[in-house]
N, C-alpha and C positions, 0 to 999 in steps of 0.2 A: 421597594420596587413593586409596582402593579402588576401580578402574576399575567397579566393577558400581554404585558412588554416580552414577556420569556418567550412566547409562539413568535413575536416576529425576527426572533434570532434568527430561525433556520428559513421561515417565511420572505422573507425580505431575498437572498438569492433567486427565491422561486418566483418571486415578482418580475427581478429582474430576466428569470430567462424569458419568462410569457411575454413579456416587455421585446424583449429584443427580436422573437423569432415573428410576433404578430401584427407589432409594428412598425418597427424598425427597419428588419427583412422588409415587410414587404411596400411601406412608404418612403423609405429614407435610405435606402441600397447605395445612391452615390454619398453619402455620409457615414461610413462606414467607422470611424474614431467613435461616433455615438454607445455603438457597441460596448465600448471598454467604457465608456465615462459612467454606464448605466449599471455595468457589476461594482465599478469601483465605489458608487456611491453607494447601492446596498451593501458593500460588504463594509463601507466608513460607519453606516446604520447598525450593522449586525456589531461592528466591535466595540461603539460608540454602549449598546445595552449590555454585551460582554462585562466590560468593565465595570458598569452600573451594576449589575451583579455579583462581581467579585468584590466593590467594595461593601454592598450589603449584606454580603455573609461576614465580612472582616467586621464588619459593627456590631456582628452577633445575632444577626436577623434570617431568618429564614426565608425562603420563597414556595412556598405552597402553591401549588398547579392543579387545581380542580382535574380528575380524568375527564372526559367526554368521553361519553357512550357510543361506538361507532359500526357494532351489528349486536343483535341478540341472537343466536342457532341453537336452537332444538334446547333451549335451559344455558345454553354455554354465553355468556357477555362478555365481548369482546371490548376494551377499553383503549382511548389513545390519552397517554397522560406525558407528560413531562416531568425530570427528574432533575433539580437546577442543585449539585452540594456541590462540596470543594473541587470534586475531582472533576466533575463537569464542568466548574467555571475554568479551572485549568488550562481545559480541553480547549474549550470555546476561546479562550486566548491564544491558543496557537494555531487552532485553524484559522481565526478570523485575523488575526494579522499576517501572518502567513501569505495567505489566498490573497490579502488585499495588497501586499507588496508583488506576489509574483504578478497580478492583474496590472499594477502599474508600471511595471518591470516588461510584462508582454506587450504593453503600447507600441514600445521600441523594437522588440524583439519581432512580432507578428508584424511588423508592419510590413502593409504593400501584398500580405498572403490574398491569394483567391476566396479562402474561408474564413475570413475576418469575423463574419459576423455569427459564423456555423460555432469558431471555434470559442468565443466568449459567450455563447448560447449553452454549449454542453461546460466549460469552466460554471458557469450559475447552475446546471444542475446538478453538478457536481459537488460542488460546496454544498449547495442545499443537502444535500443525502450523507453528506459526511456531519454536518450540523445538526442534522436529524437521528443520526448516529447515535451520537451525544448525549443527547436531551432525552432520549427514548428510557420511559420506566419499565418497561416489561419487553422481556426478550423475542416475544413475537416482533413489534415494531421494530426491534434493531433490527431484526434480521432481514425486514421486509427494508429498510434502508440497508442495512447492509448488502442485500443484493443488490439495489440501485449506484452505491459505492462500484461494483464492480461491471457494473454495465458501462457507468458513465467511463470508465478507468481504459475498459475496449472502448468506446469510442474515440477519447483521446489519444492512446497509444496510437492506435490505425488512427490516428486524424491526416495521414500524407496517405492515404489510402491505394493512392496508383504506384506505392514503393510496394515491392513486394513482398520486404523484406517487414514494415511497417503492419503489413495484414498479417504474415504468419506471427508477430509477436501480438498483436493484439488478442490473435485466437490461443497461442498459448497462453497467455497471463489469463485469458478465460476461463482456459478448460482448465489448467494447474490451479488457480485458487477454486473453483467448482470442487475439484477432488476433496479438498479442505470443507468444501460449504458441507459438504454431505454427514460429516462429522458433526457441524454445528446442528445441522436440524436434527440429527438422531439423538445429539445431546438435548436437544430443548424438548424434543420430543418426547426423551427418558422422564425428562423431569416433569413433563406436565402429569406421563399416566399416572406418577408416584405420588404429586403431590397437590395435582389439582391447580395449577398456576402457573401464569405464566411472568408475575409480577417479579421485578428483582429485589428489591426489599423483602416482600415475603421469603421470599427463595433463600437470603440472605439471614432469617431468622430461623429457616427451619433447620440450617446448617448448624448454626450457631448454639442452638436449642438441642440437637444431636437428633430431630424427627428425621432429617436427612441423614444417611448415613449410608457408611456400610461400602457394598459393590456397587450400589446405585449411585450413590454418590461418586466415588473413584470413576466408573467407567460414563459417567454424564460431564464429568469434569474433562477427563481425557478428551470426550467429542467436543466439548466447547474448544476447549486448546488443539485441536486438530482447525477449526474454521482462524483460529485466532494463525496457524503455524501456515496458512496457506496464505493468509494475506496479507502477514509481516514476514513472508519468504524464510520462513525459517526450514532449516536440513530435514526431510529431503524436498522439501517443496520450494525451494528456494530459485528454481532453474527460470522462473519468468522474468522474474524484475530485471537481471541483465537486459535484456531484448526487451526490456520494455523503453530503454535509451532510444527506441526509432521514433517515439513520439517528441514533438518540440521539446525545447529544452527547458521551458516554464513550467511545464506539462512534469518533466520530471522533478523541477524542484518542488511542485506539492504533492506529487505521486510522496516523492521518499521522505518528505520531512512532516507534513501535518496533517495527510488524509490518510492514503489507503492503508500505506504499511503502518502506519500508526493505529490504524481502527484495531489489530490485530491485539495490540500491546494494551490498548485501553480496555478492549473486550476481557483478558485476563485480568486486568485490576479491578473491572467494573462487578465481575461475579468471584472477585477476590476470596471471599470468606468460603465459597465454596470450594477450592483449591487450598485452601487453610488448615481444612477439616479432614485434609485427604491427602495423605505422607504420600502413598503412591503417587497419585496425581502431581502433587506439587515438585515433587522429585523429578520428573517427566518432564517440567517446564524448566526447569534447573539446568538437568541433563543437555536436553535440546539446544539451550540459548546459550551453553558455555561450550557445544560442538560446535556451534553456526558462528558463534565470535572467532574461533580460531580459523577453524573451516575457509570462510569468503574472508578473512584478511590474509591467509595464504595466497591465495588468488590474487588477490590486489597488488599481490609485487612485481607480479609481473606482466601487468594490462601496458596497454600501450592506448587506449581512448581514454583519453581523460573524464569523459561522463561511466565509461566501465569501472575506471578506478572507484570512482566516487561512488558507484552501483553497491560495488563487492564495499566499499565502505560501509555503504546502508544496512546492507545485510549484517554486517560486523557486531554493528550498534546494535542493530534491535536483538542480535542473539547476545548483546550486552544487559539491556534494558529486560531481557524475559527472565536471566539469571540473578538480574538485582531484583524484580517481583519474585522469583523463587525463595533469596535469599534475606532480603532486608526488607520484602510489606512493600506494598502500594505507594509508599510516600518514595522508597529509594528508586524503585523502575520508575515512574514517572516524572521524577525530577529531572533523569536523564534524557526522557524523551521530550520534556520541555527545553531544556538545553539545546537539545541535539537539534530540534527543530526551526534555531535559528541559524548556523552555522552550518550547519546543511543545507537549510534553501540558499544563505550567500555563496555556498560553494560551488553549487551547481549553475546558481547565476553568473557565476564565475569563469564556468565554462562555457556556458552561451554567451558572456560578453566575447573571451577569443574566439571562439568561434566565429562571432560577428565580424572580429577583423579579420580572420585567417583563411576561413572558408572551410575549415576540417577541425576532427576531433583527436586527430591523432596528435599527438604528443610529439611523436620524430619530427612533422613537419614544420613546428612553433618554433621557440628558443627566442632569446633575445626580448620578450615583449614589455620587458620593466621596462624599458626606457619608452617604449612606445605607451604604455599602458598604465602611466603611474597607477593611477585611482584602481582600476582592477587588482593588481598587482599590490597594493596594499591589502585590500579587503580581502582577498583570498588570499594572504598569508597570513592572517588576523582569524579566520576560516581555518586555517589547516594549525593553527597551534590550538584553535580552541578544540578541534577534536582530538588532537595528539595529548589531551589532557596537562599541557602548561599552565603551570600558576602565574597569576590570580585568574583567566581568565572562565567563563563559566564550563568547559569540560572538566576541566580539574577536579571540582566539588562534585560534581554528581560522579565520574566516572572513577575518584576515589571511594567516595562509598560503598559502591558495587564491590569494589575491591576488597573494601572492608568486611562486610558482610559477608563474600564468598571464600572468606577464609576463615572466618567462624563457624559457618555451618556446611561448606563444602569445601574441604582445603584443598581437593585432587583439583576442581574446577579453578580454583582461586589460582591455579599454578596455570592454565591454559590462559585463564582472563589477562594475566601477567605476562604473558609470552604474546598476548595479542596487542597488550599495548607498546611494544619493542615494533611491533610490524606497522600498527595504524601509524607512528612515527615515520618510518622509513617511507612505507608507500605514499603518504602525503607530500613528504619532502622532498623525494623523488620525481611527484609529479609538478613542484615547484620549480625546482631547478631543472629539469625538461622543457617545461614550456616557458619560467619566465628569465629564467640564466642564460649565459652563452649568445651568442649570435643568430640574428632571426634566419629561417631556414626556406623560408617560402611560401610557406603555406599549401592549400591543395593546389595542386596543380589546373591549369585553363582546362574545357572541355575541348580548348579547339588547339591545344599544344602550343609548344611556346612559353610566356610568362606563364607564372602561377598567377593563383585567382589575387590575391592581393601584395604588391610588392612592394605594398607601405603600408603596414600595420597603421590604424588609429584607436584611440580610445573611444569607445563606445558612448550613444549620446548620453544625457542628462536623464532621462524617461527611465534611464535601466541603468545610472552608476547610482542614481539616490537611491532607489529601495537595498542595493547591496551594502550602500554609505550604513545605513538605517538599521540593516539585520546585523552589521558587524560592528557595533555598539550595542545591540543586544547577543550578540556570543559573548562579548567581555563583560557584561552586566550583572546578567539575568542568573547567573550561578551565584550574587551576591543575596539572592533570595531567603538562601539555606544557610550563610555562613553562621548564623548562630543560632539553626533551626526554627527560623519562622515560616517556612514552607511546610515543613514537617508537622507543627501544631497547627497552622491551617489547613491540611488535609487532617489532622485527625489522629498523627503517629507520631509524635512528638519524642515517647517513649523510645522509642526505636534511633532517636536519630541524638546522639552525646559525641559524636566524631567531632565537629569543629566548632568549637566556641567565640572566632575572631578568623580576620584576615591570614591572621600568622601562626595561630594556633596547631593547623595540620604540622608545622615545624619540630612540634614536642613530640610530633613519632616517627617508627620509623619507618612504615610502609607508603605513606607520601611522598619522600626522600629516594624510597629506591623504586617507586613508579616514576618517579621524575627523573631520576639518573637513566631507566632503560627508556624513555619518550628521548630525553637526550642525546645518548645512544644511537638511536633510530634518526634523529634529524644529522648528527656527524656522519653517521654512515654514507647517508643519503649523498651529505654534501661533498662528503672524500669519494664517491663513487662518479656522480653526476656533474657536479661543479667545479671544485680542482684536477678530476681525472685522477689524482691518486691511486685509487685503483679500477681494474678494468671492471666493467660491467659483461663485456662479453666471457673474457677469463673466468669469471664468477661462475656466470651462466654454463659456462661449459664444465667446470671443476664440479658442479652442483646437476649436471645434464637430466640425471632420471626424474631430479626435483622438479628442475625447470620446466621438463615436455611435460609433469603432472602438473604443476600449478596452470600454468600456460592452457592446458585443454581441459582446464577445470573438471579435474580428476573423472574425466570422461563421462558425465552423467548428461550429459546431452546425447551423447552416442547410446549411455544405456537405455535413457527414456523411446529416444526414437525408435534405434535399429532394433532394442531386442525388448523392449515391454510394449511400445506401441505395433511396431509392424508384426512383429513375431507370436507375440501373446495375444495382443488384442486383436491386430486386425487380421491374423491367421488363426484363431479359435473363433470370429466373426465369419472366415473364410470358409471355413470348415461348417457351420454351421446354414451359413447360405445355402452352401452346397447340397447336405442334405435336404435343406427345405426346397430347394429346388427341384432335386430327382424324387420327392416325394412330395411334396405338395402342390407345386405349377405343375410339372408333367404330370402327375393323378389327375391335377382339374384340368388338366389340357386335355390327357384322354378319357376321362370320364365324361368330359363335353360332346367328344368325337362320340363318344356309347349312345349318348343321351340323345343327341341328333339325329343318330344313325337307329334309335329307335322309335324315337317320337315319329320321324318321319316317314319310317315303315307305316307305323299309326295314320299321322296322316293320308298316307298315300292311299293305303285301303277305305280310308272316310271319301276319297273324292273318286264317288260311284259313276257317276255324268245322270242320273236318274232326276229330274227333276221333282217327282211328290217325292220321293227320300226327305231332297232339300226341303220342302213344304212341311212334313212333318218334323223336322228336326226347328223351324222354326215356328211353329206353332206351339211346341213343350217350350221351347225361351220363352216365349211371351205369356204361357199361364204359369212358367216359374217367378216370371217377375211380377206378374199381376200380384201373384199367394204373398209374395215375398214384403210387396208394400202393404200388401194387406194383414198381415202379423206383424210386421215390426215397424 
């Protein structure tokens, strides 16, 4: 593969958005379908060289990325290179198909918006900066896409900008992952005064080598996994991505499946070796992603939005995914995230298909929609076994692993990882038989009373069932990668991964068996709660009451952020601090003005004599001042 094809991966979106906003926009505004045919094809270019790359490194070939030189400062050379190995081509496979099924999936979905052409402008830059992510050799350029990842991510979120409710989540998913970034550049920043670089290879040898060590290392690690914990929402930074649901529903199936919250997950794999070398640190990432598994799938049992369920889902995962990088290397966390990546965007498609017909997110007002909804209603039950880790399909294999692993080297966690897959069961299955069991309900209700908004559910067009057809063949697939470890020796960790030797192999033990029996578990519950009635749901809820108000107001950490660290700490020590600068600094120069006036002017009052040679001599010293003045200088 011709190293100069590897820049048009991330290149080719960024065509498409100039494409769209300079021509498109402004010659072809009543063409507005143009828009999406123009990401979809760069992004068929971006996965069409994806692939081209992955089977090049599978041939045993390399891809070499010459740097470009792109400033020199005071001795310092600043480089942009490209980094194309396993774990990046990985990458680039799930964003790039990903991005190009939600893009043909939004055809349908966006259609008929005011911002049609706004909103597949900011989708191409979007991609682009999450591609640039990827590819990015040294930790300056990730970070400088990384910020762009999070820009783009506010402008999506707020992309219904006149909801109100859409602006204030945009700005929190801002400001909350910010708190996180501030981590990351003080980590990049540790490491450059230490070590003179900002390359990740280097970085990765000098770990390796033991030149990095020590505090420096532990506490640069920490700040990189603080940037990585804010933007795959991990506890306690986890509070955005709920509310980040007010952006389109495309919007959130690449939010939570192959960009943002992913960049977070890849960021620790990507400076791996430096979390390797550092028992504190890696323990930190351990600890974290096996509180945030349990954590947000506590939550999810008792959402009632089916994009919230799904939210508190994503959060699940990825503090699933940061405990398999804790505990089983590079190769067991990103296996899962490449799984997850596909069954998560069908799910969420899943909920923007009902929604299409329903008019709402809410769960209570659906029921009934299998018969209206076959196609849906397959693919997102196909969707919710693959995360609830059922065999063969691809959660099983990676989200056993994790399992494995965190009962080798963490067994307290390995007992919570365990308790979350009883829940991810329930909570899916739950929201299966809510919206597609029982009898249809109505949907949202008319703006103008009366019927509800649709009182004939239909199946969603063609534009938006194929790409969900498409990702829900790859949730049953794509975990056949690993079944006998050839994902493992093409990342590089082969060693690490002797759990499954065959289809049927997980069968000769016994902790696939009893994660299967409690995912089991979790889907009869579901079904004897929601679908036969067997038992009540309200009864539950009330026998469980303190549980319930805590799951339900998501153990109050919106309350805490707002009412008593933002208003209370921040914006009352900000208060407080205006205050004195005000009684001393504005009123000082308010009345020192009043001084200054009231003296100059004394001043001048006394200069203005009525004497006219006074006036005469005072301007005669001007003019042999100025004469002297040009005449010395």
């Amino acid at each position: 593969m011709p190293y100069q094809l590897a820049w048009l991966i991330f290149l080719l979106p960024m065509f498409s958005f100039i494409f769209i906003v300079f021509v498109l926009r402004l010659f072809f505004r009543s063409r507005p379908q143009l828009a999406g045919y123009t990401i979809i094809t760069a992004l068929s270019g971006s996965l069409i060289l994806s692939v081209w790359a992955l089977f090049t490194l599978l041939s045993g070939q390399e891809i070499a990325v010459p740097d470009v030189t792109w400033a020199v400062l005071d001795g310092l050379t600043i480089k942009l290179g490209l980094l194309v190995d396993p774990l990046t081509v990985v990458m680039l496979l799930v964003v790039t198909i990903v991005s190009l099924m939600v893009q043909i999936y939004s055809q349908g979905y966006m259609h008929g918006d005011a911002g049609y052409h706004r909103y597949f402008a900011w989708m191409s830059i979007f991609t682009f900066a999450m591609l640039g992510l990827v590819l990015a050799d040294s930790l300056l350029f990730m970070f400088v896409f990384w910020e762009m990842v999070g820009l783009c991510s506010y402008l999506l979120i707020g992309f219904w900008f006149h909801k109100p409710s859409a602006a204030n989540a945009a700005k929190k998913a801002f400001i909350v992952t910010r708190l996180g970034d501030f981590g990351f550049l003080a980590g990049i920043l540790a490491l450059y005064l230490n070590t003179g670089t900002f390359d990740i290879l280097e970085l990765h040898a000098l770990a390796v080598s033991g030149t990095l060590a020590g505090t420096v290392l532990t506490w640069a690690a920490i700040g990189l996994f603080a940037g990585a914990a804010g933007k795959s929402a991990q506890f306690p930074l986890h509070v955005w991505l709920p509310d980040a649901m007010e952006g389109p529903t495309p919007v959130s199936a690449l939010i939570h499946a192959a960009t943002m919250v992913a960049a977070g997950v890849f960021l620790v794999a990507r400076v791996f070796p430096l979390f390797e070398h550092s028992t504190q640190a890696l323990n930190t990432v351990a600890v974290i992603g096996g509180i945030t598994a349990i954590f947000a799938a506590s939550i999810g049992l008792v959402m009632n939005d089916i994009k919230r369920v799904l939210a508190y889902s994503t959060i699940s995962q990825l503090g699933y995914m940061m405990l398999g990088l804790a505990t089983g290397g590079v190769a067991v966390g990103i296996f899962h995230l490449f799984n997850h990546a596909f069954f998560k965007a069908l799910l969420f498609m899943g909920s923007g298909s009902v929604n299409h017909a329903t008019g709402t997110f809410d769960m209570r007002l659906m029921g009934g929609l299998k018969k209206y909804m076959p196609r849906t209603y397959t693919t997102f039950v196909i969707g919710a076994l693959s995360l609830a880790g059922i065999w063969p399909l691809a959660g099983f294999w990676s989200k056993d692993e994790i399992l494995i692993t965190s009962f080798e080297h963490q067994p307290l966690l390995f007992w919570l990882a365990l308790i979350t897959v009883f829940m991810t069961a329930f909570y899916m299955f739950r929201a299966v038989f809510i919206t597609f069991g029982g009898e249809y309900r109505g949907g949202a209700p008319s703006e103008h009373g009366g019927e509800h908004h649709s009182a004939h559910p239909h199946e969603s067009p063609g534009v938006m069932v194929w790409p969900m057809i498409f990702l829900s063949l790859l949730a049953v697939l794509s975990g056949l990668w690993n079944v006998t470890g050839h994902f493992a020796a093409f990342m590089g960790h082969g060693e690490t991964h002797g759990f499954f030797e065959g289809l049927f192999h997980p069968f000769t033990q016994p902790l696939p068996w009893i994660s299967l029996l409690l995912a089991g578990a979790g889907i009869f519950l579901a079904y004897a709660m929601y679908s036969k009635k067997w038992l009540s749901a309200e009864k539950i809820g009330g026998m469980f009451q303190p549980l319930y108000k805590l799951f339900s107001r998501k153990y109050f950490f919106d309350e805490l952020y707002k009412n008593i660290i933002v208003r209370k700490v921040l914006l009352g020590g900000l208060f407080f601090i205006f205050q004195l600068f005000d009684s001393h600094v504005v009123d000082g120069a308010v009345n020192g003005s009043a001084t200054i006036v009231r003296v100059s002017g004394g001043a001048v009052r006394r200069a203005q004599t009525g004497q006219l040679q006074l006036y005469g001599l005072f301007m005669v010293l001007g003019i042999v001042v100025i004469v002297l003045a040009l005449y010395f200088l």
